[in-house]
NUDRENDREN-424210 format. One line per field, with one value per residue: x, y negated, z negated of N, C-alpha, C in turn. Coordinates in Angstrom, 1 decimal. Atoms other than C-alpha are relative to their C-alpha. Example, Ala and Ser with C-alpha at 12.3 -4.5 7.8 and 13.67 -1.06 7.14 Angstrom:
// residues 2
n.c1	[0.9, -0.9];
n.c2	[1.2, 1.1];
n.c3	[0.0, 0.0];
ca.c1	[12.3, 13.7];
ca.c2	[4.5, 1.1];
ca.c3	[-7.8, -7.1];
c.c1	[0.9, -0.8];
c.c2	[-1.2, -1.1];
c.c3	[0.0, -0.8];
This chain:
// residues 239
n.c1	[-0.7, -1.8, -1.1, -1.4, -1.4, -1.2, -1.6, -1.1, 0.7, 0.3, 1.8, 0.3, 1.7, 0.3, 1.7, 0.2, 1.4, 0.7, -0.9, 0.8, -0.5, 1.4, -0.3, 1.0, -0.5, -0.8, -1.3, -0.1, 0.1, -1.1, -0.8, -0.2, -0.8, -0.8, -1.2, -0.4, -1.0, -1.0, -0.8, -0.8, -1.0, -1.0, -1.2, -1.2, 0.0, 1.1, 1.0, 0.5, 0.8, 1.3, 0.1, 1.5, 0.1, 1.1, -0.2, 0.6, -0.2, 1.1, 0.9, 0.9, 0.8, 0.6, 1.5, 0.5, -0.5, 0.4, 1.6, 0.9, 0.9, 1.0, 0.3, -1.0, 0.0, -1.3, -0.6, -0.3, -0.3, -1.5, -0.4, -0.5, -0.8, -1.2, -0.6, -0.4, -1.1, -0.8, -0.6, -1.7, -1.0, -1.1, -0.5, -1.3, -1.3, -0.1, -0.7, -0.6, -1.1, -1.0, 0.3, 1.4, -0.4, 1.3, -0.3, 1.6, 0.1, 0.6, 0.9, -0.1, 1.2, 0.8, -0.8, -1.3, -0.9, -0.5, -0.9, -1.7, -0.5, -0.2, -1.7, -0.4, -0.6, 0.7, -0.6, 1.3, 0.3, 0.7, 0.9, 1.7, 0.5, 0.3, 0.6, 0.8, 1.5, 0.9, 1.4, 1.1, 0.3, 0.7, 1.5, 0.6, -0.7, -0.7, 0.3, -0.3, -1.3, -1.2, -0.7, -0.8, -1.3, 0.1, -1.0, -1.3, -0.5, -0.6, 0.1, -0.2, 1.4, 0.4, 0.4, 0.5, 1.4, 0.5, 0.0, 1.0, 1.0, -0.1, -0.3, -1.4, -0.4, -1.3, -0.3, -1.2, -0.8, 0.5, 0.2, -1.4, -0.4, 0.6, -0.4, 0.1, -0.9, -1.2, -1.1, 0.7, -1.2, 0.7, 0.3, 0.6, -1.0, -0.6, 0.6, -0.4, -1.6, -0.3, 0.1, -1.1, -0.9, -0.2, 0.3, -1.4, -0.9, 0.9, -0.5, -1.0, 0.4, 0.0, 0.7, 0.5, 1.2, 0.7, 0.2, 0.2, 1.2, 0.8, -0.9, 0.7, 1.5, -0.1, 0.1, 1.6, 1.5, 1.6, 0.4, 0.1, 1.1, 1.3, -0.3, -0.6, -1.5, -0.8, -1.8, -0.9, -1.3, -1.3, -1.7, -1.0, -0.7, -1.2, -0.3];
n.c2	[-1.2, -0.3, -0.5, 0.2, 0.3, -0.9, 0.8, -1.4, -0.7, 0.8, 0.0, 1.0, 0.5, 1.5, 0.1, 1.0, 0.6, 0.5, 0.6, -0.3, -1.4, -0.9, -1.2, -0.6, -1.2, -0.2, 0.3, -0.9, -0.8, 0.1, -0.6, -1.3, -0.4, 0.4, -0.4, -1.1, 0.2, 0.0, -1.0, -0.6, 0.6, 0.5, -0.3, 0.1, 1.1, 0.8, 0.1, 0.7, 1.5, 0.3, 1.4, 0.3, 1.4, 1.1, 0.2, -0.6, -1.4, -0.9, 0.5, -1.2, -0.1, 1.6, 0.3, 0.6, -1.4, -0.6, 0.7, -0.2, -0.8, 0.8, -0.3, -0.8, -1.7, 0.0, 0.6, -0.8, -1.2, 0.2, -0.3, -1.4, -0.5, 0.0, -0.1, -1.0, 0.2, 0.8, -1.0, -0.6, 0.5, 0.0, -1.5, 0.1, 0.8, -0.7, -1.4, 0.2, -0.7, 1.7, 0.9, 1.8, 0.8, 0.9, 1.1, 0.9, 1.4, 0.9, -0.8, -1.7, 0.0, -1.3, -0.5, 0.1, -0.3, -1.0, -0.2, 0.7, -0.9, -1.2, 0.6, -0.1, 1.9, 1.2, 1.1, 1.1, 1.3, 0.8, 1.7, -0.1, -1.3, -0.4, -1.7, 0.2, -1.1, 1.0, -1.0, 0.3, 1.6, -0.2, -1.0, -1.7, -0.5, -0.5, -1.9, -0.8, 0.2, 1.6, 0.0, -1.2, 0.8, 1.6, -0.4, -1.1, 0.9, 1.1, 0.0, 0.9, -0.1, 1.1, 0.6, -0.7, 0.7, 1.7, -0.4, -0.6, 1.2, 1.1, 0.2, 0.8, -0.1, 0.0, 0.8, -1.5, 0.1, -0.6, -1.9, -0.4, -0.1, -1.3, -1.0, -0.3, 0.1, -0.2, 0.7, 1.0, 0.5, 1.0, -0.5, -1.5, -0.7, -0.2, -0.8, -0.9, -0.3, -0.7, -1.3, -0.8, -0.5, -1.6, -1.1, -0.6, -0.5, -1.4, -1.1, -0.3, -1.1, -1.0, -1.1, -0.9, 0.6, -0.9, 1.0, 1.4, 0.3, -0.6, 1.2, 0.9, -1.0, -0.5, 1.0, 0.9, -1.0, 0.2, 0.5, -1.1, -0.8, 1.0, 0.0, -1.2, -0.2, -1.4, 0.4, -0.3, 0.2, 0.3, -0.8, 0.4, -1.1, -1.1, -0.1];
n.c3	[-0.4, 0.7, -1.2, 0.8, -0.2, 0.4, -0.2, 1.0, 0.8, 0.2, -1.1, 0.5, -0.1, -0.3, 0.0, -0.9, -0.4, 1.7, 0.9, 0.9, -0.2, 0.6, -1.0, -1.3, -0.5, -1.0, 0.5, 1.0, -0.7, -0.8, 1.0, 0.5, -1.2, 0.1, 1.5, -0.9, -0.7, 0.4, 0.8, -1.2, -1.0, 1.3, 0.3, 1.4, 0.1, 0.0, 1.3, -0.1, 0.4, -0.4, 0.3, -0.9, -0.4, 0.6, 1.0, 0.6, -0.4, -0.1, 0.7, 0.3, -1.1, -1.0, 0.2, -1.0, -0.7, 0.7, -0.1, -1.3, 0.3, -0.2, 1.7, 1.3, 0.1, -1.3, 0.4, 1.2, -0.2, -0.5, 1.6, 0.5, -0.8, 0.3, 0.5, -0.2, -0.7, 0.4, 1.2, -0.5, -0.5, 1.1, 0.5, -0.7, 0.8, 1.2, -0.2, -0.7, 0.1, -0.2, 1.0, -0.5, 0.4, -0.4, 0.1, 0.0, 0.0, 0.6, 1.5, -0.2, 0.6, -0.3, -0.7, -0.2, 1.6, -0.1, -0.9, 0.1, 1.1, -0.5, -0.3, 1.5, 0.7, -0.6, 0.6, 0.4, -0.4, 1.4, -0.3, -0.7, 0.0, 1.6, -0.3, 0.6, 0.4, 0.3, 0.1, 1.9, -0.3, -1.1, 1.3, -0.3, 0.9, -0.7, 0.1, 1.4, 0.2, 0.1, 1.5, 0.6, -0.3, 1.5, 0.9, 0.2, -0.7, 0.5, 1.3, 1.0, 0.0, -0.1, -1.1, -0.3, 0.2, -0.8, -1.2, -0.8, 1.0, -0.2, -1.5, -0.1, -1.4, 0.9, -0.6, 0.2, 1.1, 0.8, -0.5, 0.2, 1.5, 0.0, -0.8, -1.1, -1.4, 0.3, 0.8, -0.5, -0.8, -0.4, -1.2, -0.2, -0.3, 1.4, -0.1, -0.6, 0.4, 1.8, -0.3, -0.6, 0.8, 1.0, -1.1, -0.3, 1.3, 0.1, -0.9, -0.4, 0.8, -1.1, 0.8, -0.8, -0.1, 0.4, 0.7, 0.5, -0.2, 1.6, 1.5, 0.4, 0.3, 1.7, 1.1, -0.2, -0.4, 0.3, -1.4, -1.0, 0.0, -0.4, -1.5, -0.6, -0.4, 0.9, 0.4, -0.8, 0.4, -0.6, 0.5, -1.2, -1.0, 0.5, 1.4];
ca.c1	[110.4, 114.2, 117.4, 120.3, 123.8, 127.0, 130.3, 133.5, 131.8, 129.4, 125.0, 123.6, 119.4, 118.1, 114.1, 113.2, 110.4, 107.7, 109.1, 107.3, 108.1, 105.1, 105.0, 102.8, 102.2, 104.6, 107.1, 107.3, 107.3, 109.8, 112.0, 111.8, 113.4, 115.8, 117.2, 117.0, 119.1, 121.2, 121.5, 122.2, 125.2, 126.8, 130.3, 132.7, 132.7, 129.7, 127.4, 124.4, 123.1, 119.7, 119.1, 115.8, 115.8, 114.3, 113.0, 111.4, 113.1, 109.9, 106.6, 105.0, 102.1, 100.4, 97.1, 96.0, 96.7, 94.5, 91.4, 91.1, 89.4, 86.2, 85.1, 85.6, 85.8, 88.4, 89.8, 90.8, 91.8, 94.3, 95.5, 96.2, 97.2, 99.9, 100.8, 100.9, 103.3, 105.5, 106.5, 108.8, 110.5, 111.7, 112.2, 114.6, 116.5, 116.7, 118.3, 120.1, 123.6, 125.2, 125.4, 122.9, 122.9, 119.8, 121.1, 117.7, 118.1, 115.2, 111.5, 111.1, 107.5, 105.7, 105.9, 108.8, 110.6, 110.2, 111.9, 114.8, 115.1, 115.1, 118.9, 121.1, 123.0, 121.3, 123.1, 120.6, 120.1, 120.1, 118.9, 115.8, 114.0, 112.3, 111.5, 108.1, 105.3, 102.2, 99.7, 97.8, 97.7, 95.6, 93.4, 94.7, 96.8, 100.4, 100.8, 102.5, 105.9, 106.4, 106.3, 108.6, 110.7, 110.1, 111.1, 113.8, 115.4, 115.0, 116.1, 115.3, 111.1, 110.9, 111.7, 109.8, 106.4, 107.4, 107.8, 104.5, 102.2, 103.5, 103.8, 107.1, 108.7, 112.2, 114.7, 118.7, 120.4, 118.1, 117.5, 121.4, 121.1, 118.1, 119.9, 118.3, 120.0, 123.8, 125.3, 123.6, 125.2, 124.5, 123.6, 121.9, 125.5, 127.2, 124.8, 125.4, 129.2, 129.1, 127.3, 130.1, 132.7, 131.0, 130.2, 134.0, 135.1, 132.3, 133.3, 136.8, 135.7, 134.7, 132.1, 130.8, 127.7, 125.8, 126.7, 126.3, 122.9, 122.1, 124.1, 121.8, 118.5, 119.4, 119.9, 115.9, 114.0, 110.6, 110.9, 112.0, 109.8, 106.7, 108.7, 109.0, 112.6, 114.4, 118.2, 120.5, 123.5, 126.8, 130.3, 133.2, 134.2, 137.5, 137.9];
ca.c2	[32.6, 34.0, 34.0, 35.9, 35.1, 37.1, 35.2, 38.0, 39.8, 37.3, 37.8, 34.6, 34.6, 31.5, 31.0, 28.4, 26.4, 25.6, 23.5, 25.1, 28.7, 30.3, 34.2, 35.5, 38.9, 38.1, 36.2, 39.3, 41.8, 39.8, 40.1, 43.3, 43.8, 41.5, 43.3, 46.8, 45.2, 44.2, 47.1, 49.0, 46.9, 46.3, 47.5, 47.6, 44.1, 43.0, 40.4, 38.7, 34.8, 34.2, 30.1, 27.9, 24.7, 21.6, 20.8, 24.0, 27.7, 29.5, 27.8, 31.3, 32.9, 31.2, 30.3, 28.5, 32.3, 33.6, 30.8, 31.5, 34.7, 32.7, 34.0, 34.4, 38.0, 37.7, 35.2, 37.8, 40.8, 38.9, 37.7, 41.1, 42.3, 40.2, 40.5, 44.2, 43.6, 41.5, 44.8, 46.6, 43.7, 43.4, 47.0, 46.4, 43.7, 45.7, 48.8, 46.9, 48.3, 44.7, 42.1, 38.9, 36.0, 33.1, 29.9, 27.3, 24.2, 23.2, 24.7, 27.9, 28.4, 31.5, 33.7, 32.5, 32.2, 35.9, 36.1, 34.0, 36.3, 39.4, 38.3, 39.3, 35.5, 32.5, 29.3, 26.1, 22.3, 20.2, 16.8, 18.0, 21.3, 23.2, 26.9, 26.9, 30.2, 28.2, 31.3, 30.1, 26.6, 28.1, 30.5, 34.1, 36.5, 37.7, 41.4, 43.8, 43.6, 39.9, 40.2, 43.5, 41.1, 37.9, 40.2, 42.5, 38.8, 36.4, 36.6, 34.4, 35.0, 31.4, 30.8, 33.5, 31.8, 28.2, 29.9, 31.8, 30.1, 26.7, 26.7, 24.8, 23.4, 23.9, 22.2, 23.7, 22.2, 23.6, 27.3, 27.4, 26.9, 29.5, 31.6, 32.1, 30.8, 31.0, 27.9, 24.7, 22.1, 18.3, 19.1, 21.4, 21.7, 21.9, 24.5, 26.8, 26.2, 27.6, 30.6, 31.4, 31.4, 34.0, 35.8, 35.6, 36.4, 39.5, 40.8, 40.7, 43.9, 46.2, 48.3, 51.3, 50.0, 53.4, 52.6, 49.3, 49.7, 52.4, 50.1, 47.7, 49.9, 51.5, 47.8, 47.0, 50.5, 49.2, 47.0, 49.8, 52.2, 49.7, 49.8, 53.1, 53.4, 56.4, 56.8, 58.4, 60.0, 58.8, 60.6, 59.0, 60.8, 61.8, 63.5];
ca.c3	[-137.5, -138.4, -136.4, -137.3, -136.7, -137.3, -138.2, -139.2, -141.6, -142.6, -141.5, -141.5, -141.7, -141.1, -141.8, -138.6, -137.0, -139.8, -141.9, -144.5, -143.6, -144.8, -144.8, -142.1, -141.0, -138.3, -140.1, -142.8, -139.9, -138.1, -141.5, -142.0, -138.3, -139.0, -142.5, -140.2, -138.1, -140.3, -142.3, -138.9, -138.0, -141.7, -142.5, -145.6, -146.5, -145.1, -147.2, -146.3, -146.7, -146.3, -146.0, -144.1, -142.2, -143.4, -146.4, -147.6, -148.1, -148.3, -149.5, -150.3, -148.3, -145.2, -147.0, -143.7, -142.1, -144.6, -144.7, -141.0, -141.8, -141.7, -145.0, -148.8, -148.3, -145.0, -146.4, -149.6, -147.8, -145.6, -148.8, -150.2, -146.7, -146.9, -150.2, -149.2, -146.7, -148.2, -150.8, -148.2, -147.2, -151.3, -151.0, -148.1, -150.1, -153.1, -150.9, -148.6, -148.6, -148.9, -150.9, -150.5, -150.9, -151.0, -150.2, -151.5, -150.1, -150.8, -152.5, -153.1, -154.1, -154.7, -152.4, -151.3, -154.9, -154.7, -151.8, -152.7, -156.3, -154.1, -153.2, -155.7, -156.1, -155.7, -155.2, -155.3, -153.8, -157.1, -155.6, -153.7, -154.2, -157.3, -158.0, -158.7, -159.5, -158.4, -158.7, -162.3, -160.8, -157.5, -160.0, -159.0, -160.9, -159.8, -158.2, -160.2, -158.5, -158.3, -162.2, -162.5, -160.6, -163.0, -165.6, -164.1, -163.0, -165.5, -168.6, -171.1, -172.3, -172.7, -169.2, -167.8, -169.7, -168.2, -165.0, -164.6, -167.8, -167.7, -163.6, -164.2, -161.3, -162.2, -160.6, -159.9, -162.7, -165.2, -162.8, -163.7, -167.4, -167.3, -165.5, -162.8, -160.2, -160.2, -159.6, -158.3, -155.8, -154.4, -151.0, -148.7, -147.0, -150.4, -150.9, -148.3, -148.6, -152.2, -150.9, -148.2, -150.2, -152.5, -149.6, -149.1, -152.1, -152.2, -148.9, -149.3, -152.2, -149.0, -151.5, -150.1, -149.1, -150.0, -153.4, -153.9, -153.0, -155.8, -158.6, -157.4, -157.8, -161.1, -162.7, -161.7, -162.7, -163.4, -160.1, -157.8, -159.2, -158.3, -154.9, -154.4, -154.3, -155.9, -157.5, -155.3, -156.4, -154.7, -154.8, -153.5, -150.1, -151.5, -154.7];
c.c1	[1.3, 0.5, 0.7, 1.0, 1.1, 1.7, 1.1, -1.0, -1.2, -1.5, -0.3, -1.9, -0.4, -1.5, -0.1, -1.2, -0.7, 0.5, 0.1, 0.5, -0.7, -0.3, -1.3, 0.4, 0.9, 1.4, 0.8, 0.4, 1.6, 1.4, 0.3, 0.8, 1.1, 1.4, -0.3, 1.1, 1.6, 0.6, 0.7, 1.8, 1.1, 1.2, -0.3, 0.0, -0.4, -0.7, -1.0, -0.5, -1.3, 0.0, -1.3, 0.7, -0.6, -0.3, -0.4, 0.9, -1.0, -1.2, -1.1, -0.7, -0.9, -1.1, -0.9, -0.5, -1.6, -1.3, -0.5, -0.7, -1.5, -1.1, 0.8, 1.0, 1.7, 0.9, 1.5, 1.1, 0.8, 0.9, 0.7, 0.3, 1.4, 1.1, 0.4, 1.0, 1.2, 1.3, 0.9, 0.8, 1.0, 0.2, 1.4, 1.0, 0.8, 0.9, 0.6, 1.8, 1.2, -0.6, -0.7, -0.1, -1.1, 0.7, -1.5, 0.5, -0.9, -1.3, 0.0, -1.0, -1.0, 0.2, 1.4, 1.1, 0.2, 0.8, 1.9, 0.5, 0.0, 1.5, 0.3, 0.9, -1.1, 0.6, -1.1, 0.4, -0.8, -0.5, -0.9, -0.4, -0.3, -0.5, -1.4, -1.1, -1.2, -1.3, -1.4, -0.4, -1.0, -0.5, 0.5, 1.3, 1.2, 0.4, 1.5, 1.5, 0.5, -0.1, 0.9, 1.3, 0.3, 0.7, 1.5, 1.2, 0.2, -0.3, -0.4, -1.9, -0.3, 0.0, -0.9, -2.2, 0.0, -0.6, -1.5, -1.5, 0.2, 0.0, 1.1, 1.0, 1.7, 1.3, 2.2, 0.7, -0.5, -0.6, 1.4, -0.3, -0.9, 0.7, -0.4, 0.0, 1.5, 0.9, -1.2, 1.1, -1.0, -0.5, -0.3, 1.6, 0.8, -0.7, 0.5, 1.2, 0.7, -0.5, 1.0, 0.7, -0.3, -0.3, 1.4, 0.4, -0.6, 0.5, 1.6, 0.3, 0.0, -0.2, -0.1, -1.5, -1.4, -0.4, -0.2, -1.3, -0.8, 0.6, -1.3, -1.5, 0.1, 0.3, -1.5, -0.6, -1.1, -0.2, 0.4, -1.0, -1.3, 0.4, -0.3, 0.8, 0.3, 1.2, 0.1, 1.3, 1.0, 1.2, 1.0, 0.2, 1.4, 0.3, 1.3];
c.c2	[0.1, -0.1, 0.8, 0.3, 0.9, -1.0, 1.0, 0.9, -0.4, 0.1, -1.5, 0.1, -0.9, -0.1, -1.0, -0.3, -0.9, -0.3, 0.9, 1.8, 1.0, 1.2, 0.6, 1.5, -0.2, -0.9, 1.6, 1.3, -0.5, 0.0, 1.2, 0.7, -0.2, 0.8, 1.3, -0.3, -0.4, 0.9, 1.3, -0.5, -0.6, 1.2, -0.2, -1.2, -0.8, -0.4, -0.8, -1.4, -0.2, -1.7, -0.6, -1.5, -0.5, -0.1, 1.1, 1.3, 0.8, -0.4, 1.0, 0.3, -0.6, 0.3, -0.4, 1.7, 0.7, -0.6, 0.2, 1.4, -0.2, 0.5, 0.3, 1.2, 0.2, -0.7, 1.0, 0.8, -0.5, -0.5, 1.2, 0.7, -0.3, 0.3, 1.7, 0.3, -0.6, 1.0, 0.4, -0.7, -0.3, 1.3, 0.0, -0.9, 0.4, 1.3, -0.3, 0.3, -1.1, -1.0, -1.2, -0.7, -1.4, -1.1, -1.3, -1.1, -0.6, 0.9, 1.3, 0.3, 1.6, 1.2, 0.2, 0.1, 1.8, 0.6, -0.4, 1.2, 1.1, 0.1, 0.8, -1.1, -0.8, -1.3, -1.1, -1.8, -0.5, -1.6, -0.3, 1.8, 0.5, 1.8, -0.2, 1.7, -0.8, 0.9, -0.3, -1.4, -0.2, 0.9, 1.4, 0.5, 0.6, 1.2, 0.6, -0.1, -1.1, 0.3, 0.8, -0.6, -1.4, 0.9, 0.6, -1.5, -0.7, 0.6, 0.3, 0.3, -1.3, -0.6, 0.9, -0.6, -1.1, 0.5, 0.5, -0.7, -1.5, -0.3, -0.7, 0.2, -0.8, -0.1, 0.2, -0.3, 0.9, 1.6, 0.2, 0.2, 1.2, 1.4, 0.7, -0.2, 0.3, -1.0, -1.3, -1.5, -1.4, 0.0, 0.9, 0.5, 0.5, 1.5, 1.7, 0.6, 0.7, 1.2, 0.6, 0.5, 0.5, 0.9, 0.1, 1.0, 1.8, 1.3, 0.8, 1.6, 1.1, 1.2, 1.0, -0.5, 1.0, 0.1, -0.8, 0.2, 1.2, -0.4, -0.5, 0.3, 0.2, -1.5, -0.6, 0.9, -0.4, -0.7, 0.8, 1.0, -0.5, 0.2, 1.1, 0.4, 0.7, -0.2, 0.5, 0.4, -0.1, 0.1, -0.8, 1.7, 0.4, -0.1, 0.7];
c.c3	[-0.7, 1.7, -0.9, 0.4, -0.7, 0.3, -0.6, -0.6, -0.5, 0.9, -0.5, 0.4, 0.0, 0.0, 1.2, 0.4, -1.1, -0.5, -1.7, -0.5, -0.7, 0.3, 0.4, 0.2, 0.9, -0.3, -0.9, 1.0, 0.6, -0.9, 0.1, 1.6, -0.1, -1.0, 0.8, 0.8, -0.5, -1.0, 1.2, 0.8, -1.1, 0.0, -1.2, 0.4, 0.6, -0.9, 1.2, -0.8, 1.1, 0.0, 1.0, 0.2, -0.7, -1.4, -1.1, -0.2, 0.3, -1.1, -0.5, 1.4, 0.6, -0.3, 1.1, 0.8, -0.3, 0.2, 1.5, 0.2, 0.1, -0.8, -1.0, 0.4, 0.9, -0.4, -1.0, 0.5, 1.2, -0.6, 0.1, 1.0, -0.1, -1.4, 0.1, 0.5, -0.2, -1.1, 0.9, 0.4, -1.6, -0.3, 0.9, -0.2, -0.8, 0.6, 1.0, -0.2, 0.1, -1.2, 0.2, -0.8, 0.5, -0.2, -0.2, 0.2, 0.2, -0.3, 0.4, -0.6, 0.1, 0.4, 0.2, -1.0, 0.3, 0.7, -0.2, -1.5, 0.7, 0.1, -1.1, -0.7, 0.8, -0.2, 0.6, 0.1, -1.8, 0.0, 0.7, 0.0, -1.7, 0.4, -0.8, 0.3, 0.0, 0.0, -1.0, 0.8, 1.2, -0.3, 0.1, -0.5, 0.8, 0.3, -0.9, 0.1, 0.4, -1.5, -0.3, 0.7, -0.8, -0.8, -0.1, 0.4, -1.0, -1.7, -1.7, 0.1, 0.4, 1.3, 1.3, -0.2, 0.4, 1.0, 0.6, -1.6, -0.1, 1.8, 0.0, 1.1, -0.3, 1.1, -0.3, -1.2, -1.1, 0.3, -0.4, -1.8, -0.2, 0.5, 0.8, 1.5, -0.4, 0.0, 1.3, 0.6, 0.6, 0.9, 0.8, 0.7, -0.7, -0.7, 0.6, 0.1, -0.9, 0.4, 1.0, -0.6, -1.1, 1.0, 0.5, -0.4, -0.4, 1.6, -0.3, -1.2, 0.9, -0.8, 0.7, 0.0, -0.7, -1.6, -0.7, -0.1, -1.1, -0.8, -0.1, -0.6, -1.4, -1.3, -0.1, -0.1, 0.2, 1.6, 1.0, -0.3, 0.4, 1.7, 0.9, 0.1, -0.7, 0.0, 0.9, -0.1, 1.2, 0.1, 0.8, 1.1, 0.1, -1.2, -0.5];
């Protein structure tokens, strides 16, 4: 499950329980309550950090969830339920009227990887944890907008083909040089620490949240439009 906590300005998400943190219709459900609630209760110079107990951030979707279906077929189609479900919660990252912030201290697999690239920084545990795409490696092809986020996110081609052809389980020092984390740190508290203080340094800006959140849209067409999400124009309210 999530908590989330409110320090000054400052949301704190917290993944809990499962070590594993595997997303469930009711983990994904209970997200998507959570980022309502916190887009209901943000200010000027609100940011959010997302971060998980233990040793996992988000090990992708609960396959277990899924095999209890008690066939292929059930199996499938709770599968592709959830990956259905899983789209508005990176539509409500993507148009969140704040700035975010995925603290990984430790894997970030799949699923979950997408989760943590939904953010718009990511700072990264470099002495335990790896970002890994393990879809090819468990036979099944990735849906349309985890790739339009592979691409609208990383880069570099070459690390885009380790990431989803090589399964490469890439590890923070080297998600920094790719560029797709932001800055990588020895500890999970070292970690988190590094995300405050950009979540300082980002509040103390006090955007208009309205926005911030079409900037962020219009730098990701192909993956909002997969979302659903439309521009929005934005005027200051005094001209």
């Amino acid at each position: 499950m999530c908590t989330l906590e409110k320090t000054g300005n400052i949301f704190y998400l917290t993944l809990t329980g499962d070590d594993e943190h595997r997303l469930n219709p009711t983990l994904i459900e209970t997200l998507r309550s959570t980022l309502a609630q916190v887009k209901s209760q943000s200010v000027k110079g609100s940011v959010l950090i997302t971060k998980a107990d233990g040793r996992f951030f988000s090990n992708g979707f609960d396959l277990k969830y899924a095999q209890a279906g008690g066939s292929e077929k059930a199996a499938a189609d709770r599968l592709m339920n959830m990956v259905d479900l899983l789209k508005p919660v990176v539509a409500d990252f993507m148009s969140l009227p704040i700035p975010t912030i995925a603290a990984v201290t430790g894997h970030a697999a799949a699923a979950g990887l997408l989760l943590a690239m939904s953010h718009d920084y990511i700072t990264m545990r470099s002495d335990k944890g790896v970002l890994y795409m393990s879809e090819l490696d468990i036979g099944m092809t990735l849906p349309d907008y985890f790739m339009a986020m592979i691409r609208s996110k990383i880069g570099s081609a070459g690390a885009r083909r380790d990431l989803v052809l090589k399964t490469a389980k890439i590890r923070g020092e080297e998600a920094v040089r790719l560029g797709m984390v932001d800055s990588a740190h020895g500890t999970a508290e070292e970690t988190v620490d590094a995300a405050v203080r950009l979540a300082e340094e980002l509040g103390k800006k006090r955007w208009d949240g309205k926005a911030y959140a079409e900037m962020r849209k219009s730098l990701f067409p192909e993956l909002c439009g997969l979302l659903g999400l439309k521009d929005v124009a934005v005027l200051p309210s005094h001209l």
